[in-house]
C-alpha positions as CSV (number, residue, x, y, z in Angstrom):
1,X,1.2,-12.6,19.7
2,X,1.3,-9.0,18.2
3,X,0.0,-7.3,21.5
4,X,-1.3,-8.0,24.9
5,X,-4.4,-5.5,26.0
6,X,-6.1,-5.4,28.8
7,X,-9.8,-5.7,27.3
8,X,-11.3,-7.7,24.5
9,X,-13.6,-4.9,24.1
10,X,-10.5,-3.0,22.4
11,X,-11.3,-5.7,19.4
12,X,-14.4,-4.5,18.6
13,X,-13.4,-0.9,19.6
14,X,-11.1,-1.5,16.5
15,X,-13.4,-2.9,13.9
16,X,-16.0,-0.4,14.5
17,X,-13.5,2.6,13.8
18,X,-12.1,0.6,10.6
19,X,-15.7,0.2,9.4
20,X,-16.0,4.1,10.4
21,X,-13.4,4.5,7.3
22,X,-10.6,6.9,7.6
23,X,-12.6,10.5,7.2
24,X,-14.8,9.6,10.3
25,X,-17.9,9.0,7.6
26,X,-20.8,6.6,8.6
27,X,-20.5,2.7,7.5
28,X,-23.6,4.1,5.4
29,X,-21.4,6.1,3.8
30,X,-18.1,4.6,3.7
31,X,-16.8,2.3,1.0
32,X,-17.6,-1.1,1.7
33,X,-15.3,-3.2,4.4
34,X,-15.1,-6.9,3.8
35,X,-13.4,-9.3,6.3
36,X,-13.0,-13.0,6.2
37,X,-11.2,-15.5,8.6
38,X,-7.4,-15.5,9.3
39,X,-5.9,-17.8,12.0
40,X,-3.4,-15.9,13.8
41,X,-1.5,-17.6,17.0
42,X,-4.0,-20.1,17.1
43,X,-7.3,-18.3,16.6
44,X,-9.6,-17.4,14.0
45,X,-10.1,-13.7,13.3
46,X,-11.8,-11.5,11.4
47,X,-9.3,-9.5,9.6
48,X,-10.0,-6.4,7.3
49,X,-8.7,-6.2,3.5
50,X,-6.3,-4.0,2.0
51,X,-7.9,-0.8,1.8
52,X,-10.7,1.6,2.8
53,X,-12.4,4.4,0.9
54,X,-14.5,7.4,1.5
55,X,-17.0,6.6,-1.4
56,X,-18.8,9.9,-0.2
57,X,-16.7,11.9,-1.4
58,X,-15.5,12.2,-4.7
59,X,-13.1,15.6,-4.7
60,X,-9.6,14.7,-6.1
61,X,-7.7,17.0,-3.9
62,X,-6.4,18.2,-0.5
63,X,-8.1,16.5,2.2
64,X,-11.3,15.5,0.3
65,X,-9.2,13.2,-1.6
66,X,-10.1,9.2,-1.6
67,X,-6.9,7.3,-1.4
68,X,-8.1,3.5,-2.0
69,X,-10.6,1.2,-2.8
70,X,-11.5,-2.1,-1.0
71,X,-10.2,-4.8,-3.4
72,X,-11.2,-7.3,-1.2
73,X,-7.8,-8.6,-1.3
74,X,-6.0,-10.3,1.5
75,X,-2.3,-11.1,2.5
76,X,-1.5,-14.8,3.4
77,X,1.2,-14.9,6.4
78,X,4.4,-16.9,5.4
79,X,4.2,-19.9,7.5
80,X,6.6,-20.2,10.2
81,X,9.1,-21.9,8.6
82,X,9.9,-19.4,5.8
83,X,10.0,-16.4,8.6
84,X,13.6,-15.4,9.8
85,X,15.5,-15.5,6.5
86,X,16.1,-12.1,5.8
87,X,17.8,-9.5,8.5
88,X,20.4,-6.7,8.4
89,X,22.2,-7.6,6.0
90,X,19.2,-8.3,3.3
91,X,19.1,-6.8,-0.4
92,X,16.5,-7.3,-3.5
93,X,17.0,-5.0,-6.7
94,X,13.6,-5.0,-7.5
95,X,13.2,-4.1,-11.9
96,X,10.4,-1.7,-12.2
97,X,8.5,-1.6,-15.8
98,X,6.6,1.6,-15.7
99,X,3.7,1.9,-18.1
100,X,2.5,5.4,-18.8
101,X,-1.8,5.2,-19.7
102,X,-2.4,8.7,-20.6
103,X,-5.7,10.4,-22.7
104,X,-3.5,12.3,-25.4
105,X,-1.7,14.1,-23.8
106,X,-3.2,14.8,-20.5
107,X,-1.2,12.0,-18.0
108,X,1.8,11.8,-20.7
109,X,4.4,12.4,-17.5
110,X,8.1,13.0,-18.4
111,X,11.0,10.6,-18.4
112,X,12.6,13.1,-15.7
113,X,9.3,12.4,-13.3
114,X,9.8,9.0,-13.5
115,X,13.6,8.9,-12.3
116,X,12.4,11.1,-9.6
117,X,9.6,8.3,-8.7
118,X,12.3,5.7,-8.7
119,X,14.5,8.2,-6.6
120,X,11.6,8.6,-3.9
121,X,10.9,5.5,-3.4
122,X,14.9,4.0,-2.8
123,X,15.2,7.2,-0.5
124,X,11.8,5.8,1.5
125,X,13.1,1.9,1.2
126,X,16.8,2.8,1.9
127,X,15.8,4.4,5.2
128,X,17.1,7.8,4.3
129,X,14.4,9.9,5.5
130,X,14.9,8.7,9.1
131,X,13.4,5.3,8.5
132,X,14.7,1.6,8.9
133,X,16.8,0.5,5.4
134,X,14.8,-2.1,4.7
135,X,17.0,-3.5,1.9
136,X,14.9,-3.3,-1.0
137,X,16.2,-1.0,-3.9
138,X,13.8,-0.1,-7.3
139,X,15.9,-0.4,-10.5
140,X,14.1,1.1,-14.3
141,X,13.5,-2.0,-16.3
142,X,11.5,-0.2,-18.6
143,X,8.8,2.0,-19.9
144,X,6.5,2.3,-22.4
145,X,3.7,4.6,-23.2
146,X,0.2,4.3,-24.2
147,X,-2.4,6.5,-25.3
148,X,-5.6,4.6,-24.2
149,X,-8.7,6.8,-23.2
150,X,-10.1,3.9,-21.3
151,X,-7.5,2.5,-19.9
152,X,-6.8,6.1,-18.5
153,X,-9.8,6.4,-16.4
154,X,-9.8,3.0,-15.6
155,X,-11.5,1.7,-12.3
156,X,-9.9,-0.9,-9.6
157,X,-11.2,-5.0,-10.9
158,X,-13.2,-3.2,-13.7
159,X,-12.6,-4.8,-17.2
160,X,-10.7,-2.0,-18.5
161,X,-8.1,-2.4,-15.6
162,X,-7.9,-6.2,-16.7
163,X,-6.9,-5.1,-20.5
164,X,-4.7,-2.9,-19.4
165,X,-3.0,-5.2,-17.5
166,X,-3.2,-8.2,-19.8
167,X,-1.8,-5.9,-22.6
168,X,1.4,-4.1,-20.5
169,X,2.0,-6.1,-17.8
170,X,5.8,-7.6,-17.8
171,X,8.0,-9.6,-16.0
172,X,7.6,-12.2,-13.2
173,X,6.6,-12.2,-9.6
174,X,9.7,-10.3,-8.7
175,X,9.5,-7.5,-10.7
176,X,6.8,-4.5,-9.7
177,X,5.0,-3.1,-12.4
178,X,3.9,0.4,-11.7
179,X,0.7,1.8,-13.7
180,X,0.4,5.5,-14.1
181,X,-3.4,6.6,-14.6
182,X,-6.2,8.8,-13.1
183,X,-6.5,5.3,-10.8
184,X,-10.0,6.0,-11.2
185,X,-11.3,8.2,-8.2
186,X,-8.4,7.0,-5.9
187,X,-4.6,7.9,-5.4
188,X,-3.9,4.2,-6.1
189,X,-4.2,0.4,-5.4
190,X,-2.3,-2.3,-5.4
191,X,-2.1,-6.2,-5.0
192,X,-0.6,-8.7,-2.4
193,X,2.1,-11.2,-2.8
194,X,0.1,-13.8,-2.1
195,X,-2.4,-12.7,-5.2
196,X,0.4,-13.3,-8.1
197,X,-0.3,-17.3,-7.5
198,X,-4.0,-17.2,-9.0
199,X,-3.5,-13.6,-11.0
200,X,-0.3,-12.8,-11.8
201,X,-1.2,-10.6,-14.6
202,X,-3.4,-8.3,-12.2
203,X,-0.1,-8.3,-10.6
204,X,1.3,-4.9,-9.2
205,X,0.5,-1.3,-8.2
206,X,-1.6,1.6,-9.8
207,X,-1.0,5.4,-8.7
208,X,-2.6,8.5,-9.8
209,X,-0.4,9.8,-12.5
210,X,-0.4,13.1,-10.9
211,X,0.9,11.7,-7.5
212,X,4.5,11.7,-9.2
213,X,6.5,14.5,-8.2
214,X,6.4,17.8,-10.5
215,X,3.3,16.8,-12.8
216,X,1.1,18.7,-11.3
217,X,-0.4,20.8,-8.5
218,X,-3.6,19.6,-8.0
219,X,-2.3,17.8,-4.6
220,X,0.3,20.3,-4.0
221,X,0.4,20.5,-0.4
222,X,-0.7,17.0,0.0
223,X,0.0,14.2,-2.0
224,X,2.4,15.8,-4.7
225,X,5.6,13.7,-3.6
226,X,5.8,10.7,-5.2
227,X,5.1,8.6,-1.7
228,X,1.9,7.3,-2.8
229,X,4.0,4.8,-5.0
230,X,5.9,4.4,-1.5
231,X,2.8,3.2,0.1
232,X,1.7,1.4,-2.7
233,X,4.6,-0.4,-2.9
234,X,4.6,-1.3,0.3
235,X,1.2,-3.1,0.0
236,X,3.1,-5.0,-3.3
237,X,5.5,-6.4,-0.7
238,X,3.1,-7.5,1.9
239,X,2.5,-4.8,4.4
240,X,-0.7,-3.7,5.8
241,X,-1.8,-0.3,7.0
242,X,-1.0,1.1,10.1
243,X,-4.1,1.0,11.1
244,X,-5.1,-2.4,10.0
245,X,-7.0,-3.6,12.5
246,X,-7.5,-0.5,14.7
247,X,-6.5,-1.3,18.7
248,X,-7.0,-4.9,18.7
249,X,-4.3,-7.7,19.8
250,X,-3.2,-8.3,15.8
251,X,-3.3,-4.7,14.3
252,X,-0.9,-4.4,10.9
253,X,1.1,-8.2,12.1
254,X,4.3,-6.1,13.3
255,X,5.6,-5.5,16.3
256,X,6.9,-2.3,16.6
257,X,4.2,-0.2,14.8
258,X,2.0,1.0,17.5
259,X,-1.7,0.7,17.9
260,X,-3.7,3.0,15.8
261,X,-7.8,3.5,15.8
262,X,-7.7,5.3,12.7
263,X,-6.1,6.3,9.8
264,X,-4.3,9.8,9.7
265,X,-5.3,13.0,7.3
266,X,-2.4,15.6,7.4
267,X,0.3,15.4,10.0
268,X,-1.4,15.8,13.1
269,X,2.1,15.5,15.8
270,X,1.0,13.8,19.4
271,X,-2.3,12.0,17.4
272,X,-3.2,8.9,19.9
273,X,-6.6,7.0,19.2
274,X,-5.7,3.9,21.2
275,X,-5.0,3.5,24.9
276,X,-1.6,1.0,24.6
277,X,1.4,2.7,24.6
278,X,2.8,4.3,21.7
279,X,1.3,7.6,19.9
280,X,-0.1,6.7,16.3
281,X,2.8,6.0,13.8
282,X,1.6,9.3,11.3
283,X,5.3,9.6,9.6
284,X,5.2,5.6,9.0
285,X,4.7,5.4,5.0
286,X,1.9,2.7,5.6
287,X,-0.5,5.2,7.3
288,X,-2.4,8.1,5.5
289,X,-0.7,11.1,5.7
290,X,0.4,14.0,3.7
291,X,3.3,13.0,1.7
292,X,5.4,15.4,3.7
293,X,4.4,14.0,7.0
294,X,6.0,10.4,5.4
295,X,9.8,9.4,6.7
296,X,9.5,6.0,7.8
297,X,9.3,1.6,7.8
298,X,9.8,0.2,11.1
299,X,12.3,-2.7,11.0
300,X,9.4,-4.7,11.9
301,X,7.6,-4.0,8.3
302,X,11.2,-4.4,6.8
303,X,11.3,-7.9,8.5
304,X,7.9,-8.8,7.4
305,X,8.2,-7.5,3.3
306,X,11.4,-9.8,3.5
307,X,9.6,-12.4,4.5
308,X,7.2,-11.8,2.1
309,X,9.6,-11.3,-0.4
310,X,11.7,-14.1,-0.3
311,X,8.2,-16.8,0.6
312,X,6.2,-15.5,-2.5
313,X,8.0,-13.1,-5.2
314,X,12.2,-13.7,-5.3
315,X,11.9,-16.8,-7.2
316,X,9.8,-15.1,-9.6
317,X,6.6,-16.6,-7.7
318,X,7.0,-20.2,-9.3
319,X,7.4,-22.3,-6.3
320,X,4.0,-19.8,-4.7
321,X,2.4,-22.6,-2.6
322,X,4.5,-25.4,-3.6
């Protein structure tokens, strides 16, 4: 078991804030939460999708800013006997096709933007910004460009994001394609693991192209460091957010990530929202801080994307439920 609390009340303590969203809006006005049934050590549980959006609010800056949508999308735990097989000494060079969707020339971002995406996210991976190495390294398999209006603005399961991806999309279940758009009203989405078995091609992460460090300074301040790739890329290798879950028993499925009522704006030091020990994780890359708040995996997330890893994408996702 995740964590031992003293009331089962905390669970629904914990639901409540996730269906609260993460700017405190009502469930009237929050984007829509959808849970299904998971059994965790034994039990069935409700347990919440990937992401959660402020639909209110549609501003595309500072704190205003929607990060994700709810894609209604849903991890599947590695059973117990492909757990364990990664550790210390771990390493996946994951190839990285980048496909640049731009509307002439507005979202056209340079070659030199892209290294420094690629750079960001091995620094945040590696562990050097005071974080656990988790052992996973991004290598630049490839990009290509497009000059597709629609594609551009294109919104999270809409068709357009289907053509897009049916048309660029490369590689196997081991490599991450990365999508650089407006991602619609968001900072970005991605997919599970688990998802590549029934839609591969829908297969990987899509940022807002002016996430990328130096293309712009509409989220300067904010989001203007290349992490939302970070945390997207985290979700591509299995990983919840931090406040998955809010206070209750299962939160994000690791360990060492404390308990954590709701997500972050900012980078708000001594934040707390739940009564267990621990004050909420704001620098982890999984919550939803400013990017310069960011430093962080937990060995615990690095132990569960190996695991994730190695069950459902090393092998290129061929043996995915076999």
């Amino acid at each position: 078991m995740r964590r031992v609390v003293a009331r089962r009340s905390v669970f629904v303590l914990g639901l409540t804030a996730l269906l609260v969203g993460p700017l405190g809006v009502s469930p009237a006005s929050a984007g829509a939460a959808t849970y299904q049934s998971a059994t965790f050590c034994g039990a069935s549980m409700p347990i919440a999708m990937v992401a959660f959006a402020d639909s209110s609010s549609q501003a595309r800056g500072g704190d205003g800013v929607v990060r994700e949508p709810a894609l209604n999308d849903t991890a599947a735990e590695v059973p117990t006997s492909g757990k364990g097989k990664g550790g210390p000494q771990f390493r996946a060079t994951v190839d990285v096709y980048f496909h640049v969707v731009s509307d002439g020339a507005t979202g056209n971002i340079s070659g030199t933007a892209i290294t420094e995406q690629i750079n960001v996210m091995n620094a945040g991976f590696g562990g050097r910004e005071g974080g656990y190495d988790s052992g996973f390294r991004f290598r630049l398999a490839g990009v290509d460009r497009t000059d597709n209006a629609a594609w551009f603005n294109a919104g999270p399961g809409s068709p357009d994001e289907r053509d897009m991806k049916h048309a660029l999309h490369q590689g196997d279940a081991s490599d991450l394609n990365i999508y650089s758009t407006t991602a619609g009203l968001y900072l970005g989405w991605a997919y599970f693991p688990s998802t590549y078995k029934t839609k591969p091609f829908i297969d990987g992460i899509v940022i807002d192209w002016e996430s990328l460090p130096g293309t712009s300074t509409r989220y300067a301040g904010a989001y203007d460091l290349g992490k939302t790739a970070t945390h997207e890329a985290g979700h591509w290798l299995g990983l919840y957010h931090t406040f998955q879950g809010g206070c209750n028993n299962w939160g994000d499925y690791v360990d060492d990530t404390p308990p954590q009522r709701t997500a972050t704006r900012g980078c708000p030091e001594g934040k707390d929202t739940c009564l267990e020990p621990g004050l909420d994780p704001i620098h982890n890359y999984m919550d939803y801080s400013y990017d310069s708040c960011y430093n962080q995996f937990t060995r615990g997330q690095s132990l569960r994307m190996q695991d994730q890893w190695l069950f459902f994408r090393a092998d290129g996702g061929s043996s995915v439920g076999n």
